[in-house]
C-alpha positions as CSV (number, residue, x, y, z in Angstrom):
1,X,50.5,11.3,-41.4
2,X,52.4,14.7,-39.5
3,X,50.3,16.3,-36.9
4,X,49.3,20.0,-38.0
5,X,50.5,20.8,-34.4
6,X,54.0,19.9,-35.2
7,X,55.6,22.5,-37.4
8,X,58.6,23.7,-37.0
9,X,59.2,27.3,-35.6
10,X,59.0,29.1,-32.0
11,X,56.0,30.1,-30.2
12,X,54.9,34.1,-29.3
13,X,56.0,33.1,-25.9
14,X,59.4,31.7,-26.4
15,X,59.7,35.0,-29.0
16,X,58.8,37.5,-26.0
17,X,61.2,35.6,-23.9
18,X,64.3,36.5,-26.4
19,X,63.2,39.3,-26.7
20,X,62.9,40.4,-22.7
21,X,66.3,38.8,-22.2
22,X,68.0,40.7,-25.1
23,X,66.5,44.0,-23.5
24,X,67.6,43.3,-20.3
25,X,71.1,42.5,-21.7
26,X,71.3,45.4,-23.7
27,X,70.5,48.2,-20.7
28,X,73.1,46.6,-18.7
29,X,75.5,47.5,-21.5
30,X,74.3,50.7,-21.6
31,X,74.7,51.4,-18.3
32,X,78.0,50.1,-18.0
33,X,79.0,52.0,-21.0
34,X,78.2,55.6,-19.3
35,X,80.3,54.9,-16.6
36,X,83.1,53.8,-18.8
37,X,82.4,57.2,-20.3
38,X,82.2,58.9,-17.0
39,X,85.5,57.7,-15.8
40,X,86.9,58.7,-19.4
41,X,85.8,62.2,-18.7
42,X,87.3,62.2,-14.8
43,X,90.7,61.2,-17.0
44,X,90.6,63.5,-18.8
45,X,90.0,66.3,-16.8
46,X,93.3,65.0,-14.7
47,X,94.6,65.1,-17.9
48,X,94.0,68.8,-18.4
49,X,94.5,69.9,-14.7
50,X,98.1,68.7,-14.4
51,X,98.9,69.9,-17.7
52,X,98.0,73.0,-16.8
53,X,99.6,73.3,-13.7
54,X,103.0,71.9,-15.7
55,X,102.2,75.2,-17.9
56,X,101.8,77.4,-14.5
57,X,104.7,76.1,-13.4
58,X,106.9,77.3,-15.9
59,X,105.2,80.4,-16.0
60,X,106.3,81.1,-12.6
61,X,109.8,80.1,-13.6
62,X,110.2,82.8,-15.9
63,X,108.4,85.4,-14.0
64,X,108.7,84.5,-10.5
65,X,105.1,84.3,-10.2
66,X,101.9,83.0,-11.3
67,X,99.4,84.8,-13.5
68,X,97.3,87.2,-10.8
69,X,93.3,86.3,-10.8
70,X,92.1,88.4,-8.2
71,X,88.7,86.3,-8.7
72,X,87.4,83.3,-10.2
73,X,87.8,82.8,-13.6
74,X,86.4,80.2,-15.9
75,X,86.4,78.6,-18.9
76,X,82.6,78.6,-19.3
77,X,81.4,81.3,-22.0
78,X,79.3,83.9,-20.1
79,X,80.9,83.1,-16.5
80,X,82.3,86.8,-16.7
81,X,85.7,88.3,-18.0
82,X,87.8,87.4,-19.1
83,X,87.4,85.7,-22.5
84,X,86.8,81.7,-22.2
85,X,90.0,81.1,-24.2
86,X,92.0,83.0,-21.7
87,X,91.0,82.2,-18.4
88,X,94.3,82.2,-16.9
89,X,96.2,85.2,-17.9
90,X,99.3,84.7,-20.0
91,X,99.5,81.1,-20.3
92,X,98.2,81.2,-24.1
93,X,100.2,80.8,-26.4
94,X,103.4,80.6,-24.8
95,X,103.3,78.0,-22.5
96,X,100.4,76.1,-23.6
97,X,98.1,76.4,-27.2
98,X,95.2,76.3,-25.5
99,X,93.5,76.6,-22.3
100,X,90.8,73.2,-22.5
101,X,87.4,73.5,-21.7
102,X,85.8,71.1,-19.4
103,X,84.7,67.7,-21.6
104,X,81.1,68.5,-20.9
105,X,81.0,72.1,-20.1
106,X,77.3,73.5,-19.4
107,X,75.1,73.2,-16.8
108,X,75.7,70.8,-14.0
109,X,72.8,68.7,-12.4
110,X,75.3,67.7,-9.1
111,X,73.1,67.7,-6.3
112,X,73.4,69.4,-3.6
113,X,74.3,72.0,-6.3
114,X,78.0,72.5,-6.2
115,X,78.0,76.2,-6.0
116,X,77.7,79.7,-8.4
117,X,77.9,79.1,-11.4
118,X,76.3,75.5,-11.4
119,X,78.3,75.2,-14.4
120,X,80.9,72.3,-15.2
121,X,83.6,74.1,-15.9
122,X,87.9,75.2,-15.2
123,X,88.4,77.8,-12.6
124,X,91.5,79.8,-11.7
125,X,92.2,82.1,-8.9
126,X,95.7,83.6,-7.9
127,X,94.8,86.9,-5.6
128,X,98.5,87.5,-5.5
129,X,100.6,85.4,-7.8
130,X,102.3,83.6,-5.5
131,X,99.9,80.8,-4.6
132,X,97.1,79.5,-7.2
133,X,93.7,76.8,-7.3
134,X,92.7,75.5,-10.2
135,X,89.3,73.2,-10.3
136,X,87.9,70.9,-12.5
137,X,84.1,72.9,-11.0
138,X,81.1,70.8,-10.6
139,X,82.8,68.1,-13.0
140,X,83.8,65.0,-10.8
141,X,81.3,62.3,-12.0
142,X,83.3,59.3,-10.3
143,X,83.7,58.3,-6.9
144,X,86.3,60.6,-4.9
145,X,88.7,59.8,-2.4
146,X,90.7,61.7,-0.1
147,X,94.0,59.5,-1.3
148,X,93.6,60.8,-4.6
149,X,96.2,63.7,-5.9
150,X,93.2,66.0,-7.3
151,X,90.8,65.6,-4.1
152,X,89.9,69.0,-2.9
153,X,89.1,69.1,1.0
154,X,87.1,72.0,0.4
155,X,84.5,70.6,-1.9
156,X,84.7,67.0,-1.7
157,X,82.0,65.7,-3.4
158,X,82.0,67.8,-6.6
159,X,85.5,69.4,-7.9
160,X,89.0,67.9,-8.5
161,X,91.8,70.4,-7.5
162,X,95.3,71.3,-8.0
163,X,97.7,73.9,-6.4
164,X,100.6,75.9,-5.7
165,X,100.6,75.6,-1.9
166,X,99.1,74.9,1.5
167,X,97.4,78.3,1.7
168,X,95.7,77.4,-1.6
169,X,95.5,74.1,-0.9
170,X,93.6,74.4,2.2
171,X,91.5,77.6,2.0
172,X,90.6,78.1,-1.6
C-alpha cells in the first residue's frame, strides 16, 4: 500500500528556490543588457560625431571655412537659437540631410553635473570659422580613455569631442 507522503510533485521550498534563482538570473541579464545598450549609444554618437566632421570638412572645402558659431549651439530644443535642426549653420541640406540629435537627448543625471545646459545633447562652436569643437555634451555613458580618438581633455569624464585643430582641440 503507497505512503500518502509519497506523491509526486515539488515542495513550496524547492518552488521558492526556482523561483529566487530564476530572479537572480534574470537581473543579471538585465543589467548586462543596459550596458550593451549604453555602449550602443556611445557608438553611435561616434557615429554621428565623425560624420559630422566628414560633412564640416567638406564644407570648409568649398568655402575655405567652417560655419561661424560665435557660441554654443545645440541640438537640444529650447538650448537657444538657433533652431535644433540647424545647429551648425549651413551644413543642412547640402552636405548632410540632417543634423542627428543625441540618442537620448534630455536631461542628463551625470554627476558631478557636466555643465549648463545639463542636457545630453550636440554642441558646435566656431568663433571664427577657421577652427571648430563639436561635443557629444553630457552623453559619454561608457568608460573614457585618453587613447580614444573622441576623448576630450577638457571634460573628461562626460563629453566625446572632435575638432579642427590644436587651438580647438586644447581650449574649447
Amino acid at each position: 500500500m503507497p505512503s500518502r507522503h509519497s506523491s509526486p510533485g515539488f515542495t513550496l521550498l524547492e518552488l521558492l528556490v526556482v523561483i529566487s534563482i530564476i530572479g537572480l538570473l534574470s537581473s543579471f541579464l538585465v543589467a548586462s543588457l543596459s550596458q550593451a545598450r549604453a555602449k550602443a549609444r556611445d557608438t553611435r554618437r561616434k557615429a554621428e560625431l565623425r560624420s559630422m566632421q566628414t560633412a564640416l570638412e567638406l564644407y570648409f572645402n568649398d568655402n575655405n571655412g567652417y560655419p561661424v558659431a560665435p557660441g554654443w549651439l545645440s541640438s537640444e530644443p529650447g538650448d537657444g537659437p538657433p533652431a535644433p535642426g540647424d545647429y551648425i549653420p549651413g551644413l543642412v541640406p547640402a552636405y548632410m540631410a540632417r543634423l542627428p540629435r543625441d540618442p537620448l537627448g534630455g536631461p542628463s543625471h551625470i554627476n558631478p553635473p557636466c555643465g549648463p545646459p545639463w542636457k545630453r545633447a550636440y554642441v558646435y562652436y566656431s568663433p571664427d570659422g577657421l577652427n571648430y569643437s563639436l561635443l557629444a555634451h553630457c552623453s559619454a555613458e561608457g568608460p573614457m580613455s585618453p587613447d580614444d580618438a573622441f576623448y576630450d581633455p577638457n571634460r573628461p569624464t562626460w563629453a566625446w569631442k572632435v575638432c579642427s585643430g590644436e587651438l580647438a582641440c586644447s581650449n574649447w
